[in-house]
C-alpha positions in Angstrom: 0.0 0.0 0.0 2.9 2.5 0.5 3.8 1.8 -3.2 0.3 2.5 -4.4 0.7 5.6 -2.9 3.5 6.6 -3.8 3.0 5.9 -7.4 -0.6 8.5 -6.7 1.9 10.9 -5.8 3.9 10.8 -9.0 0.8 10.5 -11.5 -0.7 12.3 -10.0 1.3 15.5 -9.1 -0.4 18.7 -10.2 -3.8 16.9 -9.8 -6.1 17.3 -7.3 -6.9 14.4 -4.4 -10.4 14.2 -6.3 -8.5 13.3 -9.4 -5.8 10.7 -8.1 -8.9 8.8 -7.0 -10.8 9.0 -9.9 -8.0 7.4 -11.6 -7.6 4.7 -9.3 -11.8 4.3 -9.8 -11.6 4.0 -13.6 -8.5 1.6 -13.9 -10.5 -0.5 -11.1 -13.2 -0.7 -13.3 -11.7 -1.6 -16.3 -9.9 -4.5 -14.7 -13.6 -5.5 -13.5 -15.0 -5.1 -17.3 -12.1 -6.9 -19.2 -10.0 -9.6 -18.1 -6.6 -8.9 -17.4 -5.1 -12.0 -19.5 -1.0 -12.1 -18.6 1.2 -13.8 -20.9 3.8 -15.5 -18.8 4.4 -16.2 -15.2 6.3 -19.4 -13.7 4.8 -19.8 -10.4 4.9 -23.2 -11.8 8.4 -23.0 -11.6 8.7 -22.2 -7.8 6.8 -25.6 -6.8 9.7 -27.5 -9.5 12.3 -25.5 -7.2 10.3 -27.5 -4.0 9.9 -30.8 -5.9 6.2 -30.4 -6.4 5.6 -30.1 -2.8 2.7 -28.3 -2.5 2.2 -28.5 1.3 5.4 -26.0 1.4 4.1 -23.0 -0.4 0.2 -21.9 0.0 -0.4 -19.1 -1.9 -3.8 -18.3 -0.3 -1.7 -16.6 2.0 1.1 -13.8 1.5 4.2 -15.2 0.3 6.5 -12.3 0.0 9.1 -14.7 -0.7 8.0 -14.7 -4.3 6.0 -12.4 -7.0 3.1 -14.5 -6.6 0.2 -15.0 -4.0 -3.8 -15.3 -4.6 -4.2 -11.9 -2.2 -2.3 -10.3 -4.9 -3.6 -11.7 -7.4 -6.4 -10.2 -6.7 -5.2 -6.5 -5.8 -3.4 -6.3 -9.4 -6.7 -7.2 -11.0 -5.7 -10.4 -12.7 -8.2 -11.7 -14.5 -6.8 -15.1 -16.7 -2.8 -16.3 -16.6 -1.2 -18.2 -18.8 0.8 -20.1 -16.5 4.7 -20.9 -18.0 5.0 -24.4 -17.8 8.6 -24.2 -18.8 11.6 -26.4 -18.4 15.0 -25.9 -18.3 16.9 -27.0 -22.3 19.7 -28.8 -20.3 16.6 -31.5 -20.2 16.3 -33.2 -23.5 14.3 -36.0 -25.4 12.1 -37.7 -23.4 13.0 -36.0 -19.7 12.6 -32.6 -21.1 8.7 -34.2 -21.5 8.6 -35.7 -18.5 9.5 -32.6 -16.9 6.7 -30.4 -18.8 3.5 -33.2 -17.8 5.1 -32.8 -14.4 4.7 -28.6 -14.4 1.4 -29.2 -16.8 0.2 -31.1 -13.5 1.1 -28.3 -11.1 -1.7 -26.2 -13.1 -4.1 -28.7 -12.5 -3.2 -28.7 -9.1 -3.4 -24.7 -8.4 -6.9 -25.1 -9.8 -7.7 -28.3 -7.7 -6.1 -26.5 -4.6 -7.5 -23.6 -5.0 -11.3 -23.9 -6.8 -12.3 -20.6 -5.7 -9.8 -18.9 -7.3 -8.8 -20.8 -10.3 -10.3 -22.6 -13.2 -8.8 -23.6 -16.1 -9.8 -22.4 -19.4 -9.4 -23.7 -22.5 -10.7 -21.5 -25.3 -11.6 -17.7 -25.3 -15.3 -18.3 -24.3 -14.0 -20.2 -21.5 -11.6 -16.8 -20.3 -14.6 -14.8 -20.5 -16.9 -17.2 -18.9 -14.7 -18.0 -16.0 -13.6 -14.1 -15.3 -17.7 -13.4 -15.0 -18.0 -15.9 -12.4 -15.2 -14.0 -10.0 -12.7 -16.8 -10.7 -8.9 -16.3 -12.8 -8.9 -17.9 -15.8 -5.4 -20.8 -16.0 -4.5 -21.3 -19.4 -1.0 -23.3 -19.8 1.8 -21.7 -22.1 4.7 -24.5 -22.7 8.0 -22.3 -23.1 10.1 -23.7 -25.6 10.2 -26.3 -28.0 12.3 -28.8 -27.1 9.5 -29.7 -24.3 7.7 -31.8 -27.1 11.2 -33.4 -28.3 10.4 -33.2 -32.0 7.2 -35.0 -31.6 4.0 -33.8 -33.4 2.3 -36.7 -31.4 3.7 -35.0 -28.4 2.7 -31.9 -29.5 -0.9 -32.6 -30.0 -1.1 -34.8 -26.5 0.1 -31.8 -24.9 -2.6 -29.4 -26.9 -4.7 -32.4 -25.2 -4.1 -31.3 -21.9 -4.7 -28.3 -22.0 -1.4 -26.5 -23.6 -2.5 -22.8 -25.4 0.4 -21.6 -26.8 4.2 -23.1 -27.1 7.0 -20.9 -27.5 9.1 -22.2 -30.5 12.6 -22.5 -29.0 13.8 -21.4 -25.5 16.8 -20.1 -24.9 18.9 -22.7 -27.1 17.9 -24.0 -30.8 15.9 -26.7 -31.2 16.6 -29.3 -34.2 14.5 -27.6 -36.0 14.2 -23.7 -35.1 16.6 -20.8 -34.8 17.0 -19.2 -30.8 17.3 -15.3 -30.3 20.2 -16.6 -27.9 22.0 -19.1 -29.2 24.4 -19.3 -32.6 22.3 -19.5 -36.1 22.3 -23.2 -37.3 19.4 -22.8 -39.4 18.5 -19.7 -40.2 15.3 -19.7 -39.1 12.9 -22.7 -39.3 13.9 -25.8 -40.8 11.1 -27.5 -43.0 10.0 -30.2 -39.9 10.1 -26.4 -38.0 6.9 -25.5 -40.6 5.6 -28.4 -40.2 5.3 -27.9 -36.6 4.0 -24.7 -37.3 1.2 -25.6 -39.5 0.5 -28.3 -36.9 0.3 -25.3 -34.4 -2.4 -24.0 -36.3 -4.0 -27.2 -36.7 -4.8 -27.9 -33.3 -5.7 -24.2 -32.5 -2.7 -23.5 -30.2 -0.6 -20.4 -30.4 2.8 -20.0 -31.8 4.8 -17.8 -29.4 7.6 -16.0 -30.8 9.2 -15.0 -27.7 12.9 -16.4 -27.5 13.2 -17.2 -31.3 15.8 -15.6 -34.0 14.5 -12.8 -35.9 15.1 -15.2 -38.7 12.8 -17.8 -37.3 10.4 -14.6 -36.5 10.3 -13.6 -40.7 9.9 -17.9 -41.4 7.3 -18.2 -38.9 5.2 -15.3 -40.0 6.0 -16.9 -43.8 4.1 -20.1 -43.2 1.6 -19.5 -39.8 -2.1 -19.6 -40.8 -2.9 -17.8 -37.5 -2.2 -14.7 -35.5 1.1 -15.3 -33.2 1.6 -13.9 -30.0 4.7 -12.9 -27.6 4.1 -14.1 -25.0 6.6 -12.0 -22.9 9.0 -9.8 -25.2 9.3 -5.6 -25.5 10.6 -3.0 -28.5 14.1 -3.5 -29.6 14.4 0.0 -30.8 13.9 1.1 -27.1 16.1 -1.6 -26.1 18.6 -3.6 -27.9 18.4 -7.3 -26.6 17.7 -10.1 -29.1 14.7 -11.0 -27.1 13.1 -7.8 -27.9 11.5 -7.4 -31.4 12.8 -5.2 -34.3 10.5 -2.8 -35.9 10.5 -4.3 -39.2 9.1 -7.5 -37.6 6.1 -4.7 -35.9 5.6 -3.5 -38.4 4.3 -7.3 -40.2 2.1 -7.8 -37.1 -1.0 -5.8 -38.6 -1.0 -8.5 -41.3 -0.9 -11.7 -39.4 -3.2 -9.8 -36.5 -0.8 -11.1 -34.1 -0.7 -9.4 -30.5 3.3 -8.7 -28.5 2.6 -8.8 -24.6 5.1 -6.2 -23.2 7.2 -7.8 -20.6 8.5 -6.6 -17.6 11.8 -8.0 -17.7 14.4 -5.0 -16.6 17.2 -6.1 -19.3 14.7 -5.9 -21.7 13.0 -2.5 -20.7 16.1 -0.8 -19.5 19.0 -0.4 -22.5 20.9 0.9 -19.2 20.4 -2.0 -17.1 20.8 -4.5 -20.7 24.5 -2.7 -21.1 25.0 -2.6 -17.4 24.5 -6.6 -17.5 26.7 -7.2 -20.8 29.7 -5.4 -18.6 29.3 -7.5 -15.5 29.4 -10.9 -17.7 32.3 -9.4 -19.2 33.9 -8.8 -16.3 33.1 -12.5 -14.7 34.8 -14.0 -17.9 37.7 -11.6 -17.1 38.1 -13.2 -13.8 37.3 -16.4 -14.6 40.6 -15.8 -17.3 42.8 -15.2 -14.6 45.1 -17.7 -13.4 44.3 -19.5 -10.8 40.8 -18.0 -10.0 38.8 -19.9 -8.7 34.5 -19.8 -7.7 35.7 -18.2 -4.8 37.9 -15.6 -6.5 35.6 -14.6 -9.0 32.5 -14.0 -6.9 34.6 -12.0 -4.5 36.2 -9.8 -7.5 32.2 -9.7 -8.6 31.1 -8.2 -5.4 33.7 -5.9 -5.5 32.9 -4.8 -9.1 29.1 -4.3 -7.7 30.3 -2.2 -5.2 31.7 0.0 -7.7 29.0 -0.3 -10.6 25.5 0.5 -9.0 23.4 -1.1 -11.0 20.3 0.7 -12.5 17.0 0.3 -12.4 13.9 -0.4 -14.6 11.0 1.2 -14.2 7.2 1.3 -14.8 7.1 4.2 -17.0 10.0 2.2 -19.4 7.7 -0.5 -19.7 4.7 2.0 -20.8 7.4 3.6 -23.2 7.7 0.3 -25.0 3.7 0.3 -25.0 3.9 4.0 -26.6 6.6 2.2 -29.3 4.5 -0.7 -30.4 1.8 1.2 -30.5 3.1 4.0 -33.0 4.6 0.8 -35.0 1.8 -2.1 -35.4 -1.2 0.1 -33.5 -3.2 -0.7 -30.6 -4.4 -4.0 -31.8 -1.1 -5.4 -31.5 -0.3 -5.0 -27.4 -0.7 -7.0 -24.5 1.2 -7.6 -21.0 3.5 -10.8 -20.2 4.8 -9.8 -16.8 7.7 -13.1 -16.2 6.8 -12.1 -12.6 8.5 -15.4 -10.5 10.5 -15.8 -14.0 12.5 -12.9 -13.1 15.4 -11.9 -10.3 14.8 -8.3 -10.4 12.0 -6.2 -11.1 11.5 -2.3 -12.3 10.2 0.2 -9.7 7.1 0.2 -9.5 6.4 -3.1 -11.3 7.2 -5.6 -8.2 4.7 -8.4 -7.8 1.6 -9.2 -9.8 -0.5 -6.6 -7.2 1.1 -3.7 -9.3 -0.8 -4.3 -13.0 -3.6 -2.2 -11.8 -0.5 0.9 -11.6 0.4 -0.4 -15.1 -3.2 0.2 -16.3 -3.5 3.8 -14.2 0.0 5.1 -16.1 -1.7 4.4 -19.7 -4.9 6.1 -18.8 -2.6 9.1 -16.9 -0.8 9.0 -20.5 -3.8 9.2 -22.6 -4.8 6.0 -23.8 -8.6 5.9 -24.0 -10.5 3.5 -22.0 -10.9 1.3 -25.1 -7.5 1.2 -26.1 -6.6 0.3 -22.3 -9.3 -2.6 -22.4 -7.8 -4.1 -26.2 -4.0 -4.2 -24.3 -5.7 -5.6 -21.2 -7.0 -8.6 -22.8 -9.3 -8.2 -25.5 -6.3 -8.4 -28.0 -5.3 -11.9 -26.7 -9.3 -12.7 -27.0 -9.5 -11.7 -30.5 -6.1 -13.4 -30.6 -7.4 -16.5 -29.4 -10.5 -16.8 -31.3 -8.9 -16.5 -34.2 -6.3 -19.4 -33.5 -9.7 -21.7 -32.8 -11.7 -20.7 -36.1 -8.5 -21.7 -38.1 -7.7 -24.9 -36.4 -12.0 -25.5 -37.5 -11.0 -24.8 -40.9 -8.4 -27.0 -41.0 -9.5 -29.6 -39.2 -12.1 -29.7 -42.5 -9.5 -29.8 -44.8 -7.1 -32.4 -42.8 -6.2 -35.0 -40.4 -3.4 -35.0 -38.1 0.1 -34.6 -39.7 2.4 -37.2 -40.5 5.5 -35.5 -40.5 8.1 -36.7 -39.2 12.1 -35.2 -37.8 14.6 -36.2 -40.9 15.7 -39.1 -39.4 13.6 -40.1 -37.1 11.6 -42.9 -36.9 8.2 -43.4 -34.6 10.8 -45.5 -32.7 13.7 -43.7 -31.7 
């Protein structure tokens, strides 16, 4: 609560006490009117860290331990999440999908712990139906591809269970698609890589472009058949970090319809805190060069390099300036939110835990976004989104049965 009002304080300044309230009234309102539908969080990922075990982290109560709590939750205004069911890429072949049914479960679990609060949803009717009975929407986003180990048959067992969007690759390439972070192998998507694609689209689940090349962004946009989302990416132009999207790759998104969900990730807000990250690495590897060093050596040369290199902070109004960017690039059809809260180490000011969208929403409307725009970045983008994904896989479904593609070299078998 002191955050809330400090942040009244600075949008407000100027204003009088009437109008500070006002705001906070209308935003309020808007998150009742239109659900609130976050791209990416991995509270899903803070039960792996406990081994599953629920009985050590209830989240009806304050855990301040973590971004995450159903209190929260509920002060941000939440309204559906699409919880990250993501696992690390050190886990290949059939562990990585061991690993995914495992985090798919711990959705199913929040929903079974927790009834009051959660429901999972499926389709777009079922966001909108579940947010009017006072519940939050779970939808389950797998993040990255090598979670279905080049297995269409995997893929569409996971769509099964309830999966709404996969990321194409995480933070490494998968056989058959091109990472923002990792060194080009194909340039994009291999031809198995369109096939999963088209598959995508098949089933009616979204292809997320967060993580991938910008080669494999320009191949994916080729061949999808569907809107694509981001599930959790920002504006390169405001901040140069391959996970951010370039404006010639905005500037397609009116075309396919698809929707970026502005994340709150500081390095990819903050160009300051990006370059203030890309010297500290530099300056482990220089310590990790010397002679000698050892883990000890190089985290006490770290701290000492802290000490004299305060880092910088994001900050709320950053992650409305990326808004502001996509906006003048693709329009207001193309912008939603993907937070990464619990995905995340550090956080910008103003931004900390999932009870601050509602201060997100307030800074758009103190900016001059109408009430309609605010309720299309909200969630009825990732509605329209949505929808649109279902009515294609219905077409297709028509037109086609399952693929039979298969990984070159790869048999059913091995």
């Amino acid at each position: 609560m002191r955050q809330l009002a400090f942040l009244l304080v600075i949008y407000c300044f100027g204003c009088s006490g009437s109008e500070a309230v006002q705001s906070e009234d209308v935003a309020r309102r808007l998150h009742e009117t239109v659900p609130l539908i976050d791209g990416h969080n991995d509270l899903p990922g803070q039960y792996r860290d406990l081994s599953n075990q629920f009985s050590a982290l209830d989240i009806a109560k304050s855990q301040p331990d973590i971004m995450t709590d159903i209190p929260r939750l509920r002060e941000g205004g939440v309204g559906a999440q699409f919880w990250s069911v993501f696992v690390p890429t050190s886990l290949e072949g059939g562990d990585a999908v061991r690993a995914t049914l495992e985090q798919i479960d711990v959705v199913y679990e929040l929903a079974r712990r927790y009834p009051d609060t959660f429901e999972i949803a499926m389709t777009a009717d079922d966001v909108e139906r579940v947010f009017a009975s006072g519940k939050i929407a779970s939808l389950i986003g797998m993040e990255g591809g090598h979670s279905i180990d080049s297995s269409l048959g995997a893929l569409r067992m996971f769509y099964r269970l309830g999966a709404r969007y996969m990321t194409v690759t995480h933070g490494r390439n998968t056989p058959w698609a091109d990472s923002a972070t990792d060194s080009p192998a194909l340039d994009g998507l291999s031809e198995f890589g369109s096939d999963v694609i088209r598959e995508m689209n098949w089933l009616g689940m979204l292809v997320d472009l967060s993580h991938v090349s910008e080669a494999t962004m320009h191949d994916v946009l080729d061949v999808v058949q569907a809107p694509v989302i981001y599930s959790h990416s920002s504006a390169r132009a405001l901040c140069d970090h391959p996970r951010n999207v370039p404006d010639d790759v905005l500037r397609r998104l009116p075309e396919n319809g698809g929707v970026i969900m502005v994340t709150f990730v500081p390095q990819f807000i903050s160009q300051e805190v990006k370059d203030h990250g890309d010297m500290r690495d530099a300056e482990s590897e220089r310590l990790e060069a010397i002679s000698g060093s050892s883990d000890a050596s190089v985290a006490e040369g770290l701290r000492a390099w802290d000490q004299e290199h305060p880092a910088p902070r994001a900050t709320l109004a950053q992650v409305a300036d990326h808004i502001d960017h996509i906006r003048e690039v693709a329009g207001i059809d193309h912008i939603g939110i993907g937070s990464d809260f619990d995905g995340i180490s550090s956080v910008p000011i103003g931004l900390e835990d999932v009870s601050t969208f509602i201060d997100l929403t307030r800074e758009l409307l103190a900016r001059g976004y109408s009430e309609d725009a605010v309720e299309k970045i909200l969630g009825r983008n990732v509605l329209r989104v949505m929808r649109a994904a279902e009515e294609t896989a219905a077409r297709l479904r028509l037109e086609r049965g399952p693929s039979e593609a298969l990984l070159p070299g790869r048999s059913e078998w091995n």
